[in-house]
C-alpha positions in Angstrom: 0.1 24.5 -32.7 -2.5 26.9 -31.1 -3.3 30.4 -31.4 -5.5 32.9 -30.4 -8.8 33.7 -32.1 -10.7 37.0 -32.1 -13.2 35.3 -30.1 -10.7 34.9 -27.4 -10.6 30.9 -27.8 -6.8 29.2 -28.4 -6.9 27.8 -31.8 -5.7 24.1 -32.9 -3.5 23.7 -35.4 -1.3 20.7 -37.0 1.9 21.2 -36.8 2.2 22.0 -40.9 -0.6 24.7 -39.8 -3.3 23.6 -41.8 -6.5 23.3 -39.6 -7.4 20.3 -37.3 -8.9 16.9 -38.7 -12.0 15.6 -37.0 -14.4 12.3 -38.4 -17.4 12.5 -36.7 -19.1 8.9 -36.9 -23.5 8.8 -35.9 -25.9 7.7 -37.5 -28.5 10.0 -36.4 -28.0 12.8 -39.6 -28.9 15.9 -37.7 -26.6 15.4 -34.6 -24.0 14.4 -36.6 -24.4 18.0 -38.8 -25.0 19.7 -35.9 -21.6 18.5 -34.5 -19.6 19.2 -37.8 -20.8 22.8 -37.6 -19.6 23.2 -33.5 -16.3 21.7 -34.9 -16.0 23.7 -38.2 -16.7 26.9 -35.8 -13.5 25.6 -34.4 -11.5 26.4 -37.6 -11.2 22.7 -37.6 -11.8 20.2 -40.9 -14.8 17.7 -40.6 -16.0 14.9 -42.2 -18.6 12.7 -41.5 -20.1 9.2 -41.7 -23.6 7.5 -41.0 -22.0 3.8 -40.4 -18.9 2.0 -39.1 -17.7 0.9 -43.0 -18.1 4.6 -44.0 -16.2 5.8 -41.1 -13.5 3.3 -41.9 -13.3 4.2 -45.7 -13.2 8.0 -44.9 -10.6 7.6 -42.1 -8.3 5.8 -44.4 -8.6 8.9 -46.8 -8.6 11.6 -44.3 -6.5 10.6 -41.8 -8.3 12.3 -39.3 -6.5 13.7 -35.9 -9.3 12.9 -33.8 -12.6 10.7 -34.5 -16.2 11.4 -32.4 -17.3 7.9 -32.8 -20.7 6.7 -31.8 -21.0 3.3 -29.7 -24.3 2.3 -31.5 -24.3 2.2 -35.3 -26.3 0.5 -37.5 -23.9 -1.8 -39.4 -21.1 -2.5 -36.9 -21.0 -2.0 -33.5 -18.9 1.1 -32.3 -16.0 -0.9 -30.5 -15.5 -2.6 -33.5 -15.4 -0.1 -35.5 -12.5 1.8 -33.0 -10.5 -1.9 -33.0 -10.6 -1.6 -37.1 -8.9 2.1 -37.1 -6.6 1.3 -34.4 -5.2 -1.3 -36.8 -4.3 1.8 -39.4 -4.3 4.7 -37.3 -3.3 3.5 -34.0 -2.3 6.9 -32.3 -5.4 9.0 -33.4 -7.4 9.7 -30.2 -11.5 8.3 -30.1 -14.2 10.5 -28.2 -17.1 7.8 -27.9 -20.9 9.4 -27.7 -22.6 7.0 -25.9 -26.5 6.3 -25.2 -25.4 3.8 -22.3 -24.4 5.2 -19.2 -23.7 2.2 -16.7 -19.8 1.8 -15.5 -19.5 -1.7 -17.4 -20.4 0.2 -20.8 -17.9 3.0 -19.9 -15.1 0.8 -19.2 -15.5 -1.5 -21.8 -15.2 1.6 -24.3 -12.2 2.6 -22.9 -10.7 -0.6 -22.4 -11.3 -1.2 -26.0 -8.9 1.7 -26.8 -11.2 4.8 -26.6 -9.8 7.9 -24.8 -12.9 10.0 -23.5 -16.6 9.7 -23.8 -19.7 11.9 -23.3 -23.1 10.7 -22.7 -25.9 11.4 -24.4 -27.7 13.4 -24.1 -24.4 16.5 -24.3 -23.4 19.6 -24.9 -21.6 20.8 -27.9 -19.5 22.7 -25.8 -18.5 19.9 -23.9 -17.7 17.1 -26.7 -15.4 20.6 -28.0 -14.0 20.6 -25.0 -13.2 16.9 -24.5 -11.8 17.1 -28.2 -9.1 19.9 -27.4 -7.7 18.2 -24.4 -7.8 15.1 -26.3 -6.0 16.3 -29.2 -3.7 18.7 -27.0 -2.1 15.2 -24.9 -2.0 13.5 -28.3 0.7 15.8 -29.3 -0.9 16.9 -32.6 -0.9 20.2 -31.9 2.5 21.8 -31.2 2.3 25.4 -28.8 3.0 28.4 -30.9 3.3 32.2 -29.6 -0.4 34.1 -29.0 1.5 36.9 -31.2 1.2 34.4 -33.6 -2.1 34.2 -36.4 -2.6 31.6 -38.5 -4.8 31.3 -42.0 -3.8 27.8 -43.8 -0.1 28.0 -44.8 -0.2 31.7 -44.1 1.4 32.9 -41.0 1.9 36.2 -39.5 3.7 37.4 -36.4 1.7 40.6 -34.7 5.2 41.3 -32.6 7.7 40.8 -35.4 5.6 41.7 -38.1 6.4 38.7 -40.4 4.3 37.3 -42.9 5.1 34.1 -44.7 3.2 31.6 -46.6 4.6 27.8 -46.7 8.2 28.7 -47.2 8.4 32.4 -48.8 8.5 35.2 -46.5 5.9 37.9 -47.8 6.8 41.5 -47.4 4.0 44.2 -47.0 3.9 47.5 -46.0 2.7 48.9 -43.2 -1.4 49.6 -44.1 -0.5 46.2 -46.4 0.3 44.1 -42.9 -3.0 46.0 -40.9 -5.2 44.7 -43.5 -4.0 41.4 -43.6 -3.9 41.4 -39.9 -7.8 42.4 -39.7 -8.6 39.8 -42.3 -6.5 37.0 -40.6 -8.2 38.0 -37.1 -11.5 37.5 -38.2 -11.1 33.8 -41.0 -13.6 33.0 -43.0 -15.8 36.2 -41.7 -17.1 38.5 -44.4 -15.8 42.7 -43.6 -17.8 45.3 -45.3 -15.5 48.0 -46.6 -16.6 50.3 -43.9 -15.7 47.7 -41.0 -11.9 47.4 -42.7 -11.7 51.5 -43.5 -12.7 52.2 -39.7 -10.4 49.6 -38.2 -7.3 49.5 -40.6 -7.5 53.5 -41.2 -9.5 54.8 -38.1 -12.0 57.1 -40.2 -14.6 57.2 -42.6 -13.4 57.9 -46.4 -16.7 58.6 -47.7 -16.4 58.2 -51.2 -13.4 57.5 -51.2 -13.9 53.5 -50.3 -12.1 52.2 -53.2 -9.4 52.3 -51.4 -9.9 49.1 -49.8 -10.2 47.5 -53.4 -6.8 48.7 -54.3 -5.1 47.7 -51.0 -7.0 44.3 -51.5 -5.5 43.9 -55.0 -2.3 44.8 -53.4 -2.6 41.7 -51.2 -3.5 39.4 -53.4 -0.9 40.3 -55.3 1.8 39.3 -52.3 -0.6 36.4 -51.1 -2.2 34.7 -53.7 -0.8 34.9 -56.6 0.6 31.5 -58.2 -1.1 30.0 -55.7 -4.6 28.8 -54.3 -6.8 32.2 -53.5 -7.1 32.8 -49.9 -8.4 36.5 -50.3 -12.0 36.2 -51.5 -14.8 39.2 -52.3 -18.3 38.9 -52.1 -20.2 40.7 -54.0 -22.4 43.6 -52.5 -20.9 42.3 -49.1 -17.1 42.7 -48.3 -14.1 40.4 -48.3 -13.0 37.3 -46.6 -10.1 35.5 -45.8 -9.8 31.7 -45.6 -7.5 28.9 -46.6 -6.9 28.1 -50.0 -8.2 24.6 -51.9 
């Protein structure tokens, strides 16, 4: 599934619309963080792992979608490590990240079952890149309408003005839907009260701000309630929207 964010890039999403799955796999600590947080920007889930036994162990629990998997690790070597997971998970697709840049050592990567690699030294925007089309051919995310916004298991339609989340279909009003909409354009962002009064109601209410407080209770009444809290407040700051634990 993909949709469009307020940043203008086309979203991946499973086809259950929860976000992407990615294991990234290197041993070196501060690229490996650094590439969780490109992917995380994403909207995508990440996990990580330092070794090839600890990449093997979180695969079998997260079942990733895609794995960024490192040729040189210190306990296993890296095609090793991708003959292991193709054993259990033999359709995910394997970016290697790879030191070596000779022909030999990138066809014996992909002979060994890998579908991409980037040298190193990359950029983030690339390995992205690479990971989209990637995940795109492997038919893990399904196209879905650019009308379309997606949150976790909550789903609303900008053209037919639907709102559901998993099964139930959600009915709001219409300042009830432009909230949401804001909120769901901008995930896991924090919007002061005076970004959502100027965009949802066009003008300044002064004093009269509480008004997004009760139109945010009025959500959460609709979105969250019997179930895990996407709406969230911080304190002093605004109010976020992201999907629920």
């Amino acid at each position: 599934m993909m949709t469009t964010s307020p940043q203008g890039r086309t979203e991946l999403l499973r086809p259950d619309r929860s976000p992407v799955r990615v294991l990234v796999v290197d041993d070196e600590a501060p690229l490996a963080e650094l590439l969780s947080m490109a992917l995380r920007y994403e909207g995508w889930e990440v996990r990580s792992a330092g070794d090839g036994a600890g990449a093997l162990r979180t695969a079998r629990d997260f079942r990733p979608d895609a794995v960024v998997l490192d040729v040189m690790l210190p306990d296993m070597d890296g095609l090793a490590v991708l003959g292991r997971l193709r054993r259990e998970l033999s359709d995910v697709p394997v970016l290697f990240l790879t030191a070596r840049d000779s022909v030999e050592d990138r066809i014996a990567g992909l002979t060994a079952g890998g579908d991409d690699y980037v040298t190193k030294p990359f950029s983030l925007e690339e390995v992205v890149a690479r990971l989209r089309g990637l995940i795109r051919r492997a038919g893990t995310a399904a196209v879905r309408g650019e009308s379309t916004l997606v949150v976790g298991d909550l789903v609303l339609d900008e053209d037919s003005h639907e709102v559901s989340r998993g099964d139930e279909s959600i009915h709001l009003t219409a300042t009830e839907f432009e909230l949401l909409r804001f909120l769901m354009r901008n995930p896991r962002r924090v919007l002061s009260k005076a970004q959502i009064l100027d965009r949802v109601w066009n003008y300044d209410f002064g004093g009269q701000a509480n008004v997004v407080e009760l139109y945010i209770s009025y959500l959460r009444k609709k979105i969250d309630a019997g179930r895990s809290p996407m709406i969230h407040t911080r304190r002093g700051a605004g109010y976020l929207i992201k999907p629920g634990e």
